[in-house]
Short mmCIF file of the C-alpha atoms (twelve columns), coordinates in Angstrom:
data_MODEL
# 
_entry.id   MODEL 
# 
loop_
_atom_site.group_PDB 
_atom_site.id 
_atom_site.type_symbol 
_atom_site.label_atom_id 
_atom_site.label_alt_id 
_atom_site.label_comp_id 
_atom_site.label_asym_id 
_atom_site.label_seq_id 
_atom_site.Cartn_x 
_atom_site.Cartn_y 
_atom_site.Cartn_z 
_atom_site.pdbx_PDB_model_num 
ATOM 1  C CA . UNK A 1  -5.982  16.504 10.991 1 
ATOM 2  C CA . UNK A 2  -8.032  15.878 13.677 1 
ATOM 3  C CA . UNK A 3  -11.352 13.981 14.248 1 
ATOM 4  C CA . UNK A 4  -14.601 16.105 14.329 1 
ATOM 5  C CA . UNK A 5  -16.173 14.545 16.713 1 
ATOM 6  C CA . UNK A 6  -13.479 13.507 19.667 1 
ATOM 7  C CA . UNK A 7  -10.490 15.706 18.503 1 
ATOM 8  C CA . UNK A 8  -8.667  12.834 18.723 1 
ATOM 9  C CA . UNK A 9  -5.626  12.295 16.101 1 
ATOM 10 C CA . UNK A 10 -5.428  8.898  15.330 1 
ATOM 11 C CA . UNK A 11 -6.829  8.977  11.898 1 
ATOM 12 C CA . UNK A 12 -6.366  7.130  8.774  1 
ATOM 13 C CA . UNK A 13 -7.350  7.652  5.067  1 
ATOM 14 C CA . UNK A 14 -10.040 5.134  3.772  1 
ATOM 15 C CA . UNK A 15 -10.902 7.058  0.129  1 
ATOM 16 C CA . UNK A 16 -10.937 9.856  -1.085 1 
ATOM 17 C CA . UNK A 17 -11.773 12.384 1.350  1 
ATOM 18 C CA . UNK A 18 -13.075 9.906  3.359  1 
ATOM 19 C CA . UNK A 19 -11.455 8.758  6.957  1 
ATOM 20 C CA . UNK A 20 -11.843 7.205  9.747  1 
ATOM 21 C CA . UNK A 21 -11.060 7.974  13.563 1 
ATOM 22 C CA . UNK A 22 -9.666  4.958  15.706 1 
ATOM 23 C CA . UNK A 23 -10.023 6.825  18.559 1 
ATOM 24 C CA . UNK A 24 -13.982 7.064  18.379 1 
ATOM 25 C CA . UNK A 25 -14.800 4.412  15.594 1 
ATOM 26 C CA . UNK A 26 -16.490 7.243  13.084 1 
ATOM 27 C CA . UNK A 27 -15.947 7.806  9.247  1 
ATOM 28 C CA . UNK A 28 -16.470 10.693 7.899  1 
ATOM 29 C CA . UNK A 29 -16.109 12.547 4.975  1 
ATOM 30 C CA . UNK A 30 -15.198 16.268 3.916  1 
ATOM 31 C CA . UNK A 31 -16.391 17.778 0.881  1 
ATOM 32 C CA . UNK A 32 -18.291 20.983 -1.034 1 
ATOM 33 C CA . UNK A 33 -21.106 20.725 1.503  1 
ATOM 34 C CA . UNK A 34 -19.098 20.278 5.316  1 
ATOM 35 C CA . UNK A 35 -18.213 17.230 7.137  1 
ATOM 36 C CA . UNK A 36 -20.591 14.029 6.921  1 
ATOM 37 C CA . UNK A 37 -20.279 11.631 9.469  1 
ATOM 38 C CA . UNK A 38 -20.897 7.904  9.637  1 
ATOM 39 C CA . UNK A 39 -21.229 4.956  12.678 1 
ATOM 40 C CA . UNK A 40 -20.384 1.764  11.520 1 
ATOM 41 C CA . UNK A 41 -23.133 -0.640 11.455 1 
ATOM 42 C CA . UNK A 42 -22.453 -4.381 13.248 1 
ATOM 43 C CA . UNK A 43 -22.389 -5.627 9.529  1 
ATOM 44 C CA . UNK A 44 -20.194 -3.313 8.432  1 
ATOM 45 C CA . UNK A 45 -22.061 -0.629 6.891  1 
ATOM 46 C CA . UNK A 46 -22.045 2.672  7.745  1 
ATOM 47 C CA . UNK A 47 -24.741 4.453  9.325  1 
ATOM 48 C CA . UNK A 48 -25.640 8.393  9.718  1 
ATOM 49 C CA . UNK A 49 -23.917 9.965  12.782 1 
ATOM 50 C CA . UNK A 50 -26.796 10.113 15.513 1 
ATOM 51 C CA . UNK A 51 -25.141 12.210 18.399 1 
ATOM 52 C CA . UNK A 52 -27.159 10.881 21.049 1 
ATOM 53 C CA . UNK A 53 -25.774 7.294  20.975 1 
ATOM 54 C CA . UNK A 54 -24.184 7.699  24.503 1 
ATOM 55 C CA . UNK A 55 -22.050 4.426  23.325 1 
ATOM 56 C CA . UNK A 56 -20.135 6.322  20.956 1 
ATOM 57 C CA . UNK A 57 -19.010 9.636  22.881 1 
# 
């Protein structure tokens, strides 16, 4: 598996169809409807994917 957003590999299983990408520091999860992505907050939560956060790519 690789991540949808870097193509890195380094990826690890956090639930169900959820993971997350070391490499880039998204989760994401696959199901029915595609692939949702998710930053994570400073506080730990996780936030919708917003592409143009330069920080993250």
């Amino acid at each position: 598996m690789t991540c949808p957003i870097c193509g890195g590999k380094a990826i690890g299983k956090v639930g169900i169809d959820q993971f997350y990408c070391w490499d880039c520091c998204v989760e994401y999860r696959i199901n029915k409807e595609g692939v949702q992505i998710y930053e994570l907050a400073e506080d730990g939560s996780l936030v919708a994917f917003d592409p143009q956060n330069e920080f993250l790519l």
